[in-house]
Biopython code that builds the backbone (N, CA, C, O; Angstrom):
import numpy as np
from Bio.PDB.StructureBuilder import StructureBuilder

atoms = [
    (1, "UNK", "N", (0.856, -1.172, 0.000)),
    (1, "UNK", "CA", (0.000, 0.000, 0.000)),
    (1, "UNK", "C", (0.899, 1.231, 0.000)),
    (1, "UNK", "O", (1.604, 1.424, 0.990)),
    (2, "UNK", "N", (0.936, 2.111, -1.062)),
    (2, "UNK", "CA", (1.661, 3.742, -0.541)),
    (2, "UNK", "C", (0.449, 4.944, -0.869)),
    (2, "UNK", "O", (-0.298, 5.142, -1.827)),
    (3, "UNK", "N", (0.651, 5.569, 0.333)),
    (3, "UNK", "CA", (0.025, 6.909, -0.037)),
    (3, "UNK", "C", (-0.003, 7.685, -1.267)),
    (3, "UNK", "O", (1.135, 8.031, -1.582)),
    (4, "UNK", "N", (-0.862, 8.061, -2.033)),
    (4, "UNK", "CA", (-0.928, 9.539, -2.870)),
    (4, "UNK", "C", (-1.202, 10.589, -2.437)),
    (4, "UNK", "O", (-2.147, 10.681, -1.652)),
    (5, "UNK", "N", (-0.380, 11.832, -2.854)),
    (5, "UNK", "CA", (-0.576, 12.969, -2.433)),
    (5, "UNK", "C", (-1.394, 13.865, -3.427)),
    (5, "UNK", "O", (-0.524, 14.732, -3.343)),
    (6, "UNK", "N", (-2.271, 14.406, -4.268)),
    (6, "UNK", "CA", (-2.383, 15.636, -5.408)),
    (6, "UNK", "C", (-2.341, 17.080, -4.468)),
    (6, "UNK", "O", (-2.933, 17.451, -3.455)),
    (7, "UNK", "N", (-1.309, 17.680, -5.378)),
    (7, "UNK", "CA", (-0.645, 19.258, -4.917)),
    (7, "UNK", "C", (-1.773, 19.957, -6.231)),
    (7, "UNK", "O", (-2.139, 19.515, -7.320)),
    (8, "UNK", "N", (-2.150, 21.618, -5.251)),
    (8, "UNK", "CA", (-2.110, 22.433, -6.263)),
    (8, "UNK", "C", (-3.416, 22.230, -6.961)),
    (8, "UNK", "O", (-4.313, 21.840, -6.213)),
    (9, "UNK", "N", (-3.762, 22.414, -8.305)),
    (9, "UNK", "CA", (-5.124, 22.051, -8.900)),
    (9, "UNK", "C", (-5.631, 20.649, -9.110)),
    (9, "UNK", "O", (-6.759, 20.363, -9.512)),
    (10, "UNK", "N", (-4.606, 19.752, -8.770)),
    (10, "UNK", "CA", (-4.848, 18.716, -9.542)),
    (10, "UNK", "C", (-5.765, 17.947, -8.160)),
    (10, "UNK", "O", (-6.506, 16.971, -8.276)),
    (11, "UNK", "N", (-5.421, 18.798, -6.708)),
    (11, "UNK", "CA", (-6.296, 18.094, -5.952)),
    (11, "UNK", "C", (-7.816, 18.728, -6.125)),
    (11, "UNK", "O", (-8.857, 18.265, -5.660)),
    (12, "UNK", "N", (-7.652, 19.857, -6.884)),
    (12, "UNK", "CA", (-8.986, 20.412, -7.043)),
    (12, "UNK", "C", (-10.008, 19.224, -7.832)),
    (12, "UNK", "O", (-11.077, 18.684, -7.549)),
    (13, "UNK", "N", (-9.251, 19.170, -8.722)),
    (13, "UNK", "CA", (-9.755, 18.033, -9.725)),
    (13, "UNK", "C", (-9.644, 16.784, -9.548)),
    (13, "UNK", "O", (-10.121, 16.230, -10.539)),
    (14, "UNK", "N", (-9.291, 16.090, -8.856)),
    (14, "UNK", "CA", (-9.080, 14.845, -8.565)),
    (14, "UNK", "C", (-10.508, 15.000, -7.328)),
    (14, "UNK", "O", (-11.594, 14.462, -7.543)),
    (15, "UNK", "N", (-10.243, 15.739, -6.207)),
    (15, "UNK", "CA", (-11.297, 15.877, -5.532)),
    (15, "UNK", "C", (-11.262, 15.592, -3.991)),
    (15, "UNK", "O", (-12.143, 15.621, -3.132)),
    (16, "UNK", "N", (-9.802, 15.279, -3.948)),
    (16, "UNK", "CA", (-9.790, 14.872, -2.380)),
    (16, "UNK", "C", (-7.920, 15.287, -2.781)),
    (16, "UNK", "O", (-7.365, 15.413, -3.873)),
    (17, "UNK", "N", (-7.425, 15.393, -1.488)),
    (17, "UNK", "CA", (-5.535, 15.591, -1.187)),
    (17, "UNK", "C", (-4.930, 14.474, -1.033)),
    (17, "UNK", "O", (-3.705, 14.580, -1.091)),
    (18, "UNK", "N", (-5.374, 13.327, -0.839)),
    (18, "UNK", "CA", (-4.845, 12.085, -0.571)),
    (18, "UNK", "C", (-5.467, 10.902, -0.986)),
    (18, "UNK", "O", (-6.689, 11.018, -0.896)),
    (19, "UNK", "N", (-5.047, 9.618, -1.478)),
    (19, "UNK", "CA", (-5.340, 8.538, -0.946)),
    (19, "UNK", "C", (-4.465, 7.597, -0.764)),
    (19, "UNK", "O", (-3.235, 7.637, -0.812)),
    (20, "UNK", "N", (-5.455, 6.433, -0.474)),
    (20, "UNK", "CA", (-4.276, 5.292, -0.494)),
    (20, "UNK", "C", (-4.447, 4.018, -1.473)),
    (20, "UNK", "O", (-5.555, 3.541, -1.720)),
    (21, "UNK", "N", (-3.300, 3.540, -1.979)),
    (21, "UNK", "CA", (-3.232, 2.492, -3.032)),
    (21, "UNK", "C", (-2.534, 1.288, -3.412)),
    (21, "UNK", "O", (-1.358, 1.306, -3.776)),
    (22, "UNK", "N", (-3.429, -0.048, -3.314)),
    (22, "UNK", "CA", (-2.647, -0.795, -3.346)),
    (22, "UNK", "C", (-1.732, -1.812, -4.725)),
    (22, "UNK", "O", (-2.325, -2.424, -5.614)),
    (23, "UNK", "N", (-0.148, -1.747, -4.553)),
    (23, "UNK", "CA", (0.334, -1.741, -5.699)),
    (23, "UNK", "C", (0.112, -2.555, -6.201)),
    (23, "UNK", "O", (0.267, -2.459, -7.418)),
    (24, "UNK", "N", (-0.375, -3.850, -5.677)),
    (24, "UNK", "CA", (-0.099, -4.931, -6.353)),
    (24, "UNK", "C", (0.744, -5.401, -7.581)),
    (24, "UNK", "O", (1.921, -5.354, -7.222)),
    (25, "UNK", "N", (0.672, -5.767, -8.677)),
    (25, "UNK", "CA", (2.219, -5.641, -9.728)),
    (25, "UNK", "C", (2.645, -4.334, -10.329)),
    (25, "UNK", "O", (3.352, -4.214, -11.330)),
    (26, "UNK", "N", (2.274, -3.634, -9.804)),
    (26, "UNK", "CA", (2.967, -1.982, -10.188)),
    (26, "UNK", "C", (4.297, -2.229, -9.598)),
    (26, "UNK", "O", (4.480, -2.692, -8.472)),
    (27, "UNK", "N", (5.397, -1.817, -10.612)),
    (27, "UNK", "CA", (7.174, -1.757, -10.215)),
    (27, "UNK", "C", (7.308, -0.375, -10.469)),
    (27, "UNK", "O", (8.527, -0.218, -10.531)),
    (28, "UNK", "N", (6.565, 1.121, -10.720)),
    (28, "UNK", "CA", (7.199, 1.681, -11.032)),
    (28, "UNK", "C", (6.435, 2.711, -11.193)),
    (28, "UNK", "O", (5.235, 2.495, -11.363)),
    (29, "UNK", "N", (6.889, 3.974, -11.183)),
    (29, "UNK", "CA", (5.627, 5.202, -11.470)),
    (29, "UNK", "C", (5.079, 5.310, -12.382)),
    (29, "UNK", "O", (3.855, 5.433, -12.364)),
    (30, "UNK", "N", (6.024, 5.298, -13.887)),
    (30, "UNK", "CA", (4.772, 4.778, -14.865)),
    (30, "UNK", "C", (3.712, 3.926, -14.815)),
    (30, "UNK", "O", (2.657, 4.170, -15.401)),
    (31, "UNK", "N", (3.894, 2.975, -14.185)),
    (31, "UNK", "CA", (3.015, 2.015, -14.078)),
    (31, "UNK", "C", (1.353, 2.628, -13.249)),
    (31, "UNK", "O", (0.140, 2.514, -13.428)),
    (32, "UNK", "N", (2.407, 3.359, -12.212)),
    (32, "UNK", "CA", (1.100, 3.940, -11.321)),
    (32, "UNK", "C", (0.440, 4.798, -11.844)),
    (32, "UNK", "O", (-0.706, 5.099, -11.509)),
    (33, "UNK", "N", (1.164, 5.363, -12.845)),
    (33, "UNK", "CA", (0.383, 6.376, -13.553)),
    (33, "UNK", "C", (-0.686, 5.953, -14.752)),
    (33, "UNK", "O", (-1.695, 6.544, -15.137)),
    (34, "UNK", "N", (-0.084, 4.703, -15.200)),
    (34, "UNK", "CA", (-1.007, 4.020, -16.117)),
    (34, "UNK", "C", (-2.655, 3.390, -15.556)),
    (34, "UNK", "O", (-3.812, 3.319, -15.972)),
    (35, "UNK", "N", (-1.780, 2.997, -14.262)),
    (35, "UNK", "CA", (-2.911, 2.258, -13.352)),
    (35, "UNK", "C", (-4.113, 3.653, -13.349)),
    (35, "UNK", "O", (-5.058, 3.856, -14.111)),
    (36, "UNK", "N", (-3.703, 4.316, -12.374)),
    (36, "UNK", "CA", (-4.216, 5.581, -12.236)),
    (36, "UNK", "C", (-5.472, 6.642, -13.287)),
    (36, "UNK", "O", (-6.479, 7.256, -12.935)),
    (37, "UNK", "N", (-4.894, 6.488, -14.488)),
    (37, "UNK", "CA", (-5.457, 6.648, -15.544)),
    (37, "UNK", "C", (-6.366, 5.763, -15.864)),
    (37, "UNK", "O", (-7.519, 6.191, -15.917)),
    (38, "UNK", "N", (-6.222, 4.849, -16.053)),
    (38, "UNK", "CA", (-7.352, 4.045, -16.318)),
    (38, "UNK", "C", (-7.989, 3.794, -15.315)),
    (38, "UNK", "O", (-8.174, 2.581, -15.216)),
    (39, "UNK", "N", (-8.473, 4.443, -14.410)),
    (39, "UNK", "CA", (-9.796, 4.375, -13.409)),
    (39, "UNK", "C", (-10.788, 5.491, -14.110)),
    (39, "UNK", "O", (-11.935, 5.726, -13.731)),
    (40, "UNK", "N", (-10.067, 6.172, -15.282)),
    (40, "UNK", "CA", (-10.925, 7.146, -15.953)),
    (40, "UNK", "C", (-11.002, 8.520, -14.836)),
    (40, "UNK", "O", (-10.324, 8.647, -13.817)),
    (41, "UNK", "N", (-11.812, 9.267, -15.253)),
    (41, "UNK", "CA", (-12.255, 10.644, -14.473)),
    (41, "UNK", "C", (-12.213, 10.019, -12.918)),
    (41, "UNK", "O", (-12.479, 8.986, -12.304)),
    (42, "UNK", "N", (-11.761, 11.188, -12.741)),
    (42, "UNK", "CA", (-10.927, 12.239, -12.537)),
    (42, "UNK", "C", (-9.243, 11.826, -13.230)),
    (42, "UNK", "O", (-8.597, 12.380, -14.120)),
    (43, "UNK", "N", (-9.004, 10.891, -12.560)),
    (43, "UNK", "CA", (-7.737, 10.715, -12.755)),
    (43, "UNK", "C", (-6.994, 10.616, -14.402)),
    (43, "UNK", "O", (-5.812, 10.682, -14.738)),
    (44, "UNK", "N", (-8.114, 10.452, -15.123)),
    (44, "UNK", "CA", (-7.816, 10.169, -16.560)),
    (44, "UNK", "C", (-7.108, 11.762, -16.767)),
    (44, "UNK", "O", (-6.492, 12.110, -17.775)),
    (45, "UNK", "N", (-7.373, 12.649, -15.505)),
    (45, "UNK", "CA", (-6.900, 14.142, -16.102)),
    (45, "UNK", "C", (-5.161, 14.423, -15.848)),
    (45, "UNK", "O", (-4.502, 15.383, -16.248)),
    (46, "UNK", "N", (-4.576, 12.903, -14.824)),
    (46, "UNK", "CA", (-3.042, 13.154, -14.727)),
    (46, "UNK", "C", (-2.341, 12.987, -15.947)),
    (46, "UNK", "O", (-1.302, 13.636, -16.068)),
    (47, "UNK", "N", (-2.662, 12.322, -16.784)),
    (47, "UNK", "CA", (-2.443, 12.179, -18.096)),
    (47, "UNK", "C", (-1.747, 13.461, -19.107)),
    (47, "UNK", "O", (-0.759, 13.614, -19.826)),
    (48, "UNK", "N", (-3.128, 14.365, -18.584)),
    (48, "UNK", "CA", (-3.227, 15.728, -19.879)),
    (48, "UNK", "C", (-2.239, 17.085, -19.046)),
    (48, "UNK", "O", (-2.001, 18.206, -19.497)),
    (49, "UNK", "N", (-1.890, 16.598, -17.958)),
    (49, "UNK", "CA", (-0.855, 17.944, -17.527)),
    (49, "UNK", "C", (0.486, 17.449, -17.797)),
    (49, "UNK", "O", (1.180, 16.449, -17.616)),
    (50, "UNK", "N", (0.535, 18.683, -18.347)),
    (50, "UNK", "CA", (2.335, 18.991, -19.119)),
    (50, "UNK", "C", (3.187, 19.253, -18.262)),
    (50, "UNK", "O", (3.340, 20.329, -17.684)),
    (51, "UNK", "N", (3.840, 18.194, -18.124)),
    (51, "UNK", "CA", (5.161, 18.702, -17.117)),
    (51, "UNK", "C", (4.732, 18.026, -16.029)),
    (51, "UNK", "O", (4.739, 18.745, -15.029)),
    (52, "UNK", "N", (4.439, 17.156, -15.878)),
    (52, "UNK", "CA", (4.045, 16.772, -14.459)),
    (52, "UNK", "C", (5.090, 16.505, -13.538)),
    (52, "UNK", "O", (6.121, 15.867, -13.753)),
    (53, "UNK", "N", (4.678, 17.119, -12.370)),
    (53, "UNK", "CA", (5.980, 16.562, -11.118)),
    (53, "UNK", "C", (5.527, 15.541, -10.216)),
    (53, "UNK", "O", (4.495, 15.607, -9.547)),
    (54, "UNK", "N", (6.656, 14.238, -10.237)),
    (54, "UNK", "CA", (5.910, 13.810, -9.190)),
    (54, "UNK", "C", (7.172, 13.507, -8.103)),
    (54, "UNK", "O", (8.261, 13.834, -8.575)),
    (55, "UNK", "N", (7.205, 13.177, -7.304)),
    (55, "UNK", "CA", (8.278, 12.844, -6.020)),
    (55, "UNK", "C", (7.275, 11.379, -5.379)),
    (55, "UNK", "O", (6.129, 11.014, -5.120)),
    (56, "UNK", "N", (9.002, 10.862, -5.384)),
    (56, "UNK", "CA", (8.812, 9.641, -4.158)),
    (56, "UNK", "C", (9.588, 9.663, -2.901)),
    (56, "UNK", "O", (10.811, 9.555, -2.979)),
    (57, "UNK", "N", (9.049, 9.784, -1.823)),
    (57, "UNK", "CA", (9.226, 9.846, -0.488)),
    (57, "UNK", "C", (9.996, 11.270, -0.678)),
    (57, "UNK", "O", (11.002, 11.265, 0.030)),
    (58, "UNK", "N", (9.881, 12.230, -1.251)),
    (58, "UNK", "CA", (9.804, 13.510, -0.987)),
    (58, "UNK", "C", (11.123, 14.064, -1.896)),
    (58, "UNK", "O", (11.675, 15.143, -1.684)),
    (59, "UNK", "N", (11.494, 13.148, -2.901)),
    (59, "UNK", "CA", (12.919, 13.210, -3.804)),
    (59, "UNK", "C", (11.912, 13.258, -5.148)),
    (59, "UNK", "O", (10.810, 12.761, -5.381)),
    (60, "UNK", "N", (12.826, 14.092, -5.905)),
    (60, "UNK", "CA", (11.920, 14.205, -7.359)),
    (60, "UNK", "C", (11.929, 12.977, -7.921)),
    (60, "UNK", "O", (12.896, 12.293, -7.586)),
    (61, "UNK", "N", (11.216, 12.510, -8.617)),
    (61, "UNK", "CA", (11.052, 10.938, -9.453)),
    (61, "UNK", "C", (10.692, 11.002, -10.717)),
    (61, "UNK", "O", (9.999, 11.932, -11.130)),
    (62, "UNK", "N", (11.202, 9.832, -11.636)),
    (62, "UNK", "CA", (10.494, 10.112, -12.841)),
    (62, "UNK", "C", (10.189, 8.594, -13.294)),
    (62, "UNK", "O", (10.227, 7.583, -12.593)),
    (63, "UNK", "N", (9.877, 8.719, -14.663)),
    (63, "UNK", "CA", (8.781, 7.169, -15.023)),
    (63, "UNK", "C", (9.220, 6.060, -14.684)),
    (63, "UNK", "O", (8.493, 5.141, -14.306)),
    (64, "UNK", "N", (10.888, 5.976, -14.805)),
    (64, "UNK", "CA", (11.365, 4.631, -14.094)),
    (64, "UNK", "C", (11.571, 4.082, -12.236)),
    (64, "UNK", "O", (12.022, 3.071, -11.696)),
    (65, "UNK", "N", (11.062, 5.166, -11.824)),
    (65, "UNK", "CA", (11.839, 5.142, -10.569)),
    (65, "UNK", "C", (10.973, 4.300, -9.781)),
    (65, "UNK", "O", (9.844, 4.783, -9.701)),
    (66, "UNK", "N", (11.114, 3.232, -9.186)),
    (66, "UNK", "CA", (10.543, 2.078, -8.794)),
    (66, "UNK", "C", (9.696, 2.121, -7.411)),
    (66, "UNK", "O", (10.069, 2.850, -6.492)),
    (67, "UNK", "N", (8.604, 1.354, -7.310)),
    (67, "UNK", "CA", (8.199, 1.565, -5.737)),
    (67, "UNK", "C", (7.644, 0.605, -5.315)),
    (67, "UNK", "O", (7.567, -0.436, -5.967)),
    (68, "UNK", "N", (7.011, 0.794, -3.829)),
    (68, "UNK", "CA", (7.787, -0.156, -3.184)),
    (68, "UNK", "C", (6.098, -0.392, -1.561)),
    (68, "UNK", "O", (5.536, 0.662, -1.266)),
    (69, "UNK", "N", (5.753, -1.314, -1.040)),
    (69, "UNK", "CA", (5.139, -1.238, -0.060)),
    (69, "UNK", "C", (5.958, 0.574, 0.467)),
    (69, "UNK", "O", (7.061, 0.987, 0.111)),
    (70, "UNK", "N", (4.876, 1.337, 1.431)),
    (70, "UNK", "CA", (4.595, 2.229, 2.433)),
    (70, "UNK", "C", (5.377, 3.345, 1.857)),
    (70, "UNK", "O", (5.752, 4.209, 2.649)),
    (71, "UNK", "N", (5.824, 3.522, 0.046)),
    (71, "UNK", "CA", (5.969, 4.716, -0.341)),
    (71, "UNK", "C", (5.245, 6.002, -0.622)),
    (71, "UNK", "O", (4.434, 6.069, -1.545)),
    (72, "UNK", "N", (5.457, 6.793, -0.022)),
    (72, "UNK", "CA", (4.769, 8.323, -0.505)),
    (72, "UNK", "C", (5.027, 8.678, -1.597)),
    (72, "UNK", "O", (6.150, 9.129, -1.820)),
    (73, "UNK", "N", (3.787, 8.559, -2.914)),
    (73, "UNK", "CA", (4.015, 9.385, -3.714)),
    (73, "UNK", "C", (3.077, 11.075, -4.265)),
    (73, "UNK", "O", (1.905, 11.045, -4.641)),
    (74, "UNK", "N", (3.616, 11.932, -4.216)),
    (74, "UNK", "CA", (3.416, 13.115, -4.570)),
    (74, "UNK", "C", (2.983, 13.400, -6.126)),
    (74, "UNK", "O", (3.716, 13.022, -7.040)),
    (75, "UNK", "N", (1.813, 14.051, -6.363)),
    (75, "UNK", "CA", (1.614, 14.774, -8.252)),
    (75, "UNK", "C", (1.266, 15.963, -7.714)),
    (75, "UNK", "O", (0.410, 16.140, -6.848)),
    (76, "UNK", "N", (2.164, 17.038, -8.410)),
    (76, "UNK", "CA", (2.061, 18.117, -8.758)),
    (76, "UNK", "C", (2.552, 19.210, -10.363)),
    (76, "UNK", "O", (3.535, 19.038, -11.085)),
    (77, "UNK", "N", (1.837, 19.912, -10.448)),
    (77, "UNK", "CA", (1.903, 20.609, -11.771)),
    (77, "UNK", "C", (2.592, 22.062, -11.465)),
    (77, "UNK", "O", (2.527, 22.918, -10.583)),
    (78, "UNK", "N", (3.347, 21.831, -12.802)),
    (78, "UNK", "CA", (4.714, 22.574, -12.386)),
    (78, "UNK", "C", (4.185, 24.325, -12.192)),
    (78, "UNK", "O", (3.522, 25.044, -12.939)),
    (79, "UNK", "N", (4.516, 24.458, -11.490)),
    (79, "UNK", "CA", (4.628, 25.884, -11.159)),
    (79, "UNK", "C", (5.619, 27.098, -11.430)),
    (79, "UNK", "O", (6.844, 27.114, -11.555)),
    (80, "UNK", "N", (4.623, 28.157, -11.478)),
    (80, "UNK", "CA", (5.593, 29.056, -12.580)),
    (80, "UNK", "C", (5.213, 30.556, -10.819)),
    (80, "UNK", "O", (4.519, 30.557, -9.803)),
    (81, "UNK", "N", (6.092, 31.404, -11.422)),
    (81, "UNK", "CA", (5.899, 32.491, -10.188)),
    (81, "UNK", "C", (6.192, 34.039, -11.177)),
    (81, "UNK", "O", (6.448, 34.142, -12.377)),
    (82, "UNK", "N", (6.038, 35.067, -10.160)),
    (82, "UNK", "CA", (5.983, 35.871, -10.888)),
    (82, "UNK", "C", (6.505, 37.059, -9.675)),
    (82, "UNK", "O", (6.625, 38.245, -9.984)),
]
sb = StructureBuilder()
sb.init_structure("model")
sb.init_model(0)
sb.init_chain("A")
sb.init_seg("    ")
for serial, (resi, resn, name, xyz) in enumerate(atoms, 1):
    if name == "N":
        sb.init_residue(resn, " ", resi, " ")
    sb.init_atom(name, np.array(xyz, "f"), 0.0, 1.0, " ", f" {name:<3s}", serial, name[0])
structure = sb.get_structure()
């Protein structure tokens, strides 16, 4: 099981700041992200943001980076400032 976090709009749209998920043969963030997506709406919307950030256990991560029972993973959309 690892936590999800959505930062920013995407918890707007997703609809809640957290849950929890179990990996079963997921090795990897792509994977979670594939998983993820195909539950359709809401989540079908991590898909369509450009640039997506995500972090595992609080280190930036990207599609290969592997996981694992009681990891935290983080989605957030990149932010710009002014």
């Amino acid at each position: 099981m690892i936590r999800i976090l959505y930062f920013a709009y995407l918890r707007e749209k997703i609809g809640f700041p957290e849950e929890r998920f179990e990996l079963s043969d997921i090795a990897d963030l792509a994977g979670l992200l594939r998983a993820l997506t195909a539950r359709g709406e809401p989540w079908a919307q991590l898909a369509q943001v450009r640039n997506l950030r995500c972090a595992v256990n609080q280190e930036m991560a990207f599609p290969g980076t592997p996981l694992k029972d009681g990891d935290e993973v983080a989605f957030f959309p990149p932010v710009t400032g002014g």
